[in-house]
C-alpha positions in Angstrom: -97.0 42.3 20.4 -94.3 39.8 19.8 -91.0 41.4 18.7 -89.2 39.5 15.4 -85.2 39.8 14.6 -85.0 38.6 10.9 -81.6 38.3 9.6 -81.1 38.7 6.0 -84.2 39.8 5.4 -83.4 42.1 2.3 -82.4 38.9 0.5 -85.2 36.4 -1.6 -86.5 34.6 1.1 -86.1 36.6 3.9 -88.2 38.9 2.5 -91.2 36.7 1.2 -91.3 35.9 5.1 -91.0 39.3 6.4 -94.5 40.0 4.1 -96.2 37.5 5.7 -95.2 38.3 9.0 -96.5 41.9 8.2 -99.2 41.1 6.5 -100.5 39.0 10.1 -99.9 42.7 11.7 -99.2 40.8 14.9 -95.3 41.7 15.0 -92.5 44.6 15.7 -90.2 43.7 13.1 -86.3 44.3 13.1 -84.7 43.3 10.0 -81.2 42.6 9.8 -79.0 42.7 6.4 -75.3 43.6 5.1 -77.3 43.9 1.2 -74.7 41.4 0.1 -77.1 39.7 -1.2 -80.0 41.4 -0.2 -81.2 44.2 -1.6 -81.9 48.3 0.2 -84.5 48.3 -2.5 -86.4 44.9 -1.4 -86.7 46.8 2.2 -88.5 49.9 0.3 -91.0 47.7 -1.5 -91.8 46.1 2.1 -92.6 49.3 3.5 -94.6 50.7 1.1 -96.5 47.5 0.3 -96.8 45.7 3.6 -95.9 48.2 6.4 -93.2 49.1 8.0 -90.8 47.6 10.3 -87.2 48.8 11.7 -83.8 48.2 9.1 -80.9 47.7 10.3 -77.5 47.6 7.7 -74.5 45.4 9.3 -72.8 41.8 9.0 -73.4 39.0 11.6 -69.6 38.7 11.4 -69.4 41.5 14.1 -70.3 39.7 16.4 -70.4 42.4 19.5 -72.7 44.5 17.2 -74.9 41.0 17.1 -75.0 40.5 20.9 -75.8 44.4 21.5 -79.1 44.0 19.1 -80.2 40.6 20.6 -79.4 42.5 24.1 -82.6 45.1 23.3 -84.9 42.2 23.6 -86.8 39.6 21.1 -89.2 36.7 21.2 -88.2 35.2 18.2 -85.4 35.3 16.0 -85.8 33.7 12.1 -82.4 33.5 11.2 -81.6 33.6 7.4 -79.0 35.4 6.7 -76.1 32.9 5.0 -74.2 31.9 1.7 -76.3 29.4 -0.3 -74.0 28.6 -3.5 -73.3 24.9 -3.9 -70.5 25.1 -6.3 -69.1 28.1 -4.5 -69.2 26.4 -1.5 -66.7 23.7 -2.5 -64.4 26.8 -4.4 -64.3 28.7 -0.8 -65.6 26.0 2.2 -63.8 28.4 4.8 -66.4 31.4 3.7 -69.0 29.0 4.0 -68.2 27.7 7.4 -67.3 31.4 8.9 -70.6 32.8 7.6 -72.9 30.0 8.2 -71.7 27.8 11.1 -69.7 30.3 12.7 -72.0 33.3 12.7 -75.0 31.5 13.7 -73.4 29.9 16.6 -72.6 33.4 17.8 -76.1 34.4 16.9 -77.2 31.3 19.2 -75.2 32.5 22.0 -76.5 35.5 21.8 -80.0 34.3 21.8 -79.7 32.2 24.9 -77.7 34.7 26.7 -80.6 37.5 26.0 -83.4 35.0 26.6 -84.4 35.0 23.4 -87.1 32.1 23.7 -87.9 30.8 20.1 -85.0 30.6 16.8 -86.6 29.3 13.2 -83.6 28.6 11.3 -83.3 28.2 7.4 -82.0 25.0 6.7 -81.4 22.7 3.7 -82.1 19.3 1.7 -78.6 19.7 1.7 -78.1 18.2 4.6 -79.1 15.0 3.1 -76.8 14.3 0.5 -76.7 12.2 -2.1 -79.6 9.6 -1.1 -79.4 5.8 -1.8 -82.5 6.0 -2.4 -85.4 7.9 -2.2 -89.1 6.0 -1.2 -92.0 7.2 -3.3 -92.9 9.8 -0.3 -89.9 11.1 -0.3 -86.8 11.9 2.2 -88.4 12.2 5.4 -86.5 14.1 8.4 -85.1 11.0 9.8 -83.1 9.8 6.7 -79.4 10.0 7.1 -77.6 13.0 6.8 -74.9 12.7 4.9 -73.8 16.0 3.1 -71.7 15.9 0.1 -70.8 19.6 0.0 -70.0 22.5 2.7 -72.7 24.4 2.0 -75.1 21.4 3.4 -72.3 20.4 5.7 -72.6 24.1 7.2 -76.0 24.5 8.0 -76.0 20.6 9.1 -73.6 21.8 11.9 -75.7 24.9 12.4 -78.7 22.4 13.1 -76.6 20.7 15.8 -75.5 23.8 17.2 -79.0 24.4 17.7 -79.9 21.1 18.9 -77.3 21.1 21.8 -78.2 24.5 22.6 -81.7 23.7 23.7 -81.1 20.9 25.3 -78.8 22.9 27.9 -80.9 26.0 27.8 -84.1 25.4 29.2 -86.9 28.2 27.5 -85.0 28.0 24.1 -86.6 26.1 21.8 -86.2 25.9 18.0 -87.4 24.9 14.5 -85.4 23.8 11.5 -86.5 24.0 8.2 -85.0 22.1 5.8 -85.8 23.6 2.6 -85.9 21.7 -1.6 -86.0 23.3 -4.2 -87.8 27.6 -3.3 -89.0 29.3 -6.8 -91.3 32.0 -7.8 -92.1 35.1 -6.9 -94.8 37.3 -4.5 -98.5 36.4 -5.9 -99.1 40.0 -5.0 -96.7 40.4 -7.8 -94.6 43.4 -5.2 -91.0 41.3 -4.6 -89.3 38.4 -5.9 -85.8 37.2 -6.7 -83.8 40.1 -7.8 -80.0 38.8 -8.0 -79.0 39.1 -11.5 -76.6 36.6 -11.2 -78.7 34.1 -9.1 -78.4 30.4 -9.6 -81.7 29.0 -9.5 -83.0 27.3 -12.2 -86.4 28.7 -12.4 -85.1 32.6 -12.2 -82.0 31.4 -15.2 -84.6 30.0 -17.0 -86.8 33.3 -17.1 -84.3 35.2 -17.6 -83.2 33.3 -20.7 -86.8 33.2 -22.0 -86.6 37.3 -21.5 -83.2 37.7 -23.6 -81.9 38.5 -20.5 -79.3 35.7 -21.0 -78.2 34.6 -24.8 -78.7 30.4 -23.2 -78.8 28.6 -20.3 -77.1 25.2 -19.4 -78.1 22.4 -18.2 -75.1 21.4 -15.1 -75.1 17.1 -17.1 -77.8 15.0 -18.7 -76.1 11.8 -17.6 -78.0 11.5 -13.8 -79.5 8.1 -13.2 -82.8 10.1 -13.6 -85.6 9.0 -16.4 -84.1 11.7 -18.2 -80.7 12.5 -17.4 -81.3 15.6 -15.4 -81.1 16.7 -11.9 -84.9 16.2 -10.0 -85.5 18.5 -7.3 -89.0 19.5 -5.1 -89.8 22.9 -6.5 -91.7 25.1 -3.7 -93.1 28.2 -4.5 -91.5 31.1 -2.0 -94.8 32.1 -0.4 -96.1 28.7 0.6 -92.1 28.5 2.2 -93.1 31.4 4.0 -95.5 30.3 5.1 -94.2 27.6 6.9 -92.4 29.7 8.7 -95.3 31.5 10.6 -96.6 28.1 11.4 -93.1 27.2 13.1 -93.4 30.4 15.3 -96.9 29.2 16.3 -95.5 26.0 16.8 -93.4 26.8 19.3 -95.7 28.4 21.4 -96.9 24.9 22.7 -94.2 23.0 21.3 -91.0 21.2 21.7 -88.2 22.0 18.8 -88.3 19.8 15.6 -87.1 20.1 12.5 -89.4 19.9 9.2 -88.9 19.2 5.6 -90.8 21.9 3.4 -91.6 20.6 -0.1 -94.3 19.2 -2.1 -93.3 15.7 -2.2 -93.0 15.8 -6.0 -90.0 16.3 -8.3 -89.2 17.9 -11.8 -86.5 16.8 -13.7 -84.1 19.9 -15.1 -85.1 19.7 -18.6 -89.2 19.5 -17.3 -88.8 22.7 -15.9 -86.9 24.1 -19.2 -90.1 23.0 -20.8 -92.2 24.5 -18.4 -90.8 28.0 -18.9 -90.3 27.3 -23.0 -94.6 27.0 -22.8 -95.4 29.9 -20.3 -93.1 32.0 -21.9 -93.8 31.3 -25.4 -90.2 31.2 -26.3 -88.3 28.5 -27.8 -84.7 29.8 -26.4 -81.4 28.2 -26.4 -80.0 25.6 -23.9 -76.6 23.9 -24.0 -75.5 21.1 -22.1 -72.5 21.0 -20.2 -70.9 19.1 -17.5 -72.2 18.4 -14.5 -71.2 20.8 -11.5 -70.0 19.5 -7.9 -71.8 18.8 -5.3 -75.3 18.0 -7.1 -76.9 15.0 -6.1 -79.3 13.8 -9.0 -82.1 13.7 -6.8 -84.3 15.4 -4.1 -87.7 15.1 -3.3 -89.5 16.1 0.3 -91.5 13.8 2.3 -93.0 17.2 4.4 -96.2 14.8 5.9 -94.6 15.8 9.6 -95.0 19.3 9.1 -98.8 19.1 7.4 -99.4 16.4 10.1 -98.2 18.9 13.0 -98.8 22.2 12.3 -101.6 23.8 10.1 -99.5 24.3 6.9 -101.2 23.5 3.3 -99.4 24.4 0.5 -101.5 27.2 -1.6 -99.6 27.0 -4.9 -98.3 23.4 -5.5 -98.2 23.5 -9.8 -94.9 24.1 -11.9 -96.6 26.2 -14.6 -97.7 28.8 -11.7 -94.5 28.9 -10.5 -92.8 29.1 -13.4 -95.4 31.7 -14.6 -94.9 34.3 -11.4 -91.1 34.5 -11.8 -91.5 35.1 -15.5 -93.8 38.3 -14.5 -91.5 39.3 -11.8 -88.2 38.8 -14.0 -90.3 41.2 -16.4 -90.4 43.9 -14.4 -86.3 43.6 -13.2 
């Protein structure tokens, strides 16, 4: 039985893939989290839903307490654990680049000193950009990266890190995935997005169709986009997840790589809006304001390497359903 180290695996998606991973049964599971972001309540669901697994509360800014877990002995570690605000990210880069770049290359170290064989790491569109432009397929892994904020430009560095790491370390091997746009909520209806004050638009939006919020804004309507509105790839969390179990079987007979995990499709801001106005049945309010920094107006995946090399089909590729589970999870917040 192969042991797992998740890091923030309390938090949104961390815990979607910690699930799956339990649902498979094929794992001793150590999760990792400071609840920062995460939630002590997320690990309870998992545990009475999915089975159980070993917690374990501290921050990967201690970096001896990081080195003495790694020490006890892993096959994998899926590293999530990081600071994910765009705007924030340009407020406070330093937090950004401690906590995401810094921290993992510690973690890193302290995979290849413990022989830690395999490390799937969450990464970003982010570390695109702001495109020129994007074909019809999409961005595909090989397009430049060019971040335009230090949230991409953190986990960019974190991919080299990685990168240089395994080509010096023989028996460490590694996949990125860069993620668009992740939404929704467990089909099994038992965890989801919790964060009150979470950014993404899909969880705003329910919220606001709940009264939770009196409106939501729209971040500029003056994109070169068919409607003025940002387009991103919406993925719901459990194909994401997903992915993930196909990179840790990927690695068993393969070299690293790094994968795009999308649907190849985008949805303009105001779509999605739309989307959740009709699922919900509510006509609230939305105001638009100025843009924020560090949005790029669009992003859409091109993820044909990762269908083409692993056994990954997305299970839930429509905006309504999307839209539609983090309305019923929001409900129950």
């Amino acid at each position: 039985m192969q042991k797992i180290l998740i890091t923030g695996g309390a938090g949104y998606i961390g815990s979607h893939v910690t699930k799956e991973l339990l649902k498979r049964g094929d794992y001793k599971i150590t999760v990792v989290d400071n609840l920062s972001t995460g939630f002590e309540e997320t690990i309870g669901r998992l545990k009475k839903y999915y089975g159980d697994f070993e917690f374990r509360k501290f921050d990967l800014s201690d970096w001896k307490q990081t080195h003495d877990l790694v020490a006890e002995g892993f096959d994998a570690i899926i590293h999530f654990a990081a600071a994910l605000v765009v705007p924030e990210s340009v407020e406070n880069p330093l937090k950004y680049y401690l906590n995401n770049t810094a921290n993992t290359a510690n973690l890193i170290q302290a995979a290849v000193q413990n022989g830690v064989g395999k490390f799937i790491f969450s990464s970003t569109a982010a570390v695109y950009g702001e495109p020129a432009s994007i074909p019809q397929t999409g961005i595909a892994e090989d397009a430049p990266t060019a971040p335009i904020n230090p949230y991409g430009h953190s986990k960019l560095m974190s991919e080299q890190v990685l990168k240089d790491a395994a080509k010096a370390h023989e028996g460490f091997k590694y996949v990125a995935l860069r993620y668009f746009n992740v939404a929704g909520a467990d089909m099994g209806g038992k965890i989801g997005q919790s964060t009150k004050n979470a950014t993404h638009l899909i969880k705003v939006a329910a919220q606001t169709a709940l009264g939770k919020r009196d409106r939501m804004y729209i971040f500029g309507d003056d994109y070169p986009t068919a409607d003025g509105t940002c387009i991103r790839d919406y993925i719901h969390v459990d194909d994401l997840s997903l992915a993930h179990l196909e990179a840790l079987d990927y690695l068993e007979d393969h070299q690293s790589d790094i994968f795009n995990v999308g649907y190849g499709r985008g949805y303009s801001v105001s779509e999605v809006v739309q989307t959740m106005k009709e699922i919900s049945g509510q006509d609230f309010e939305v105001v638009v304001t100025d843009r924020r920094a560090g949005d790029p107006a669009a992003l859409i995946a091109d993820s044909s390497r990762l269908r083409q090399k692993t056994s990954w089909r997305p299970q839930y590729d429509d905006l309504a359903l999307i839209c539609k589970s983090a309305l019923e999870w929001e409900k129950k917040l």
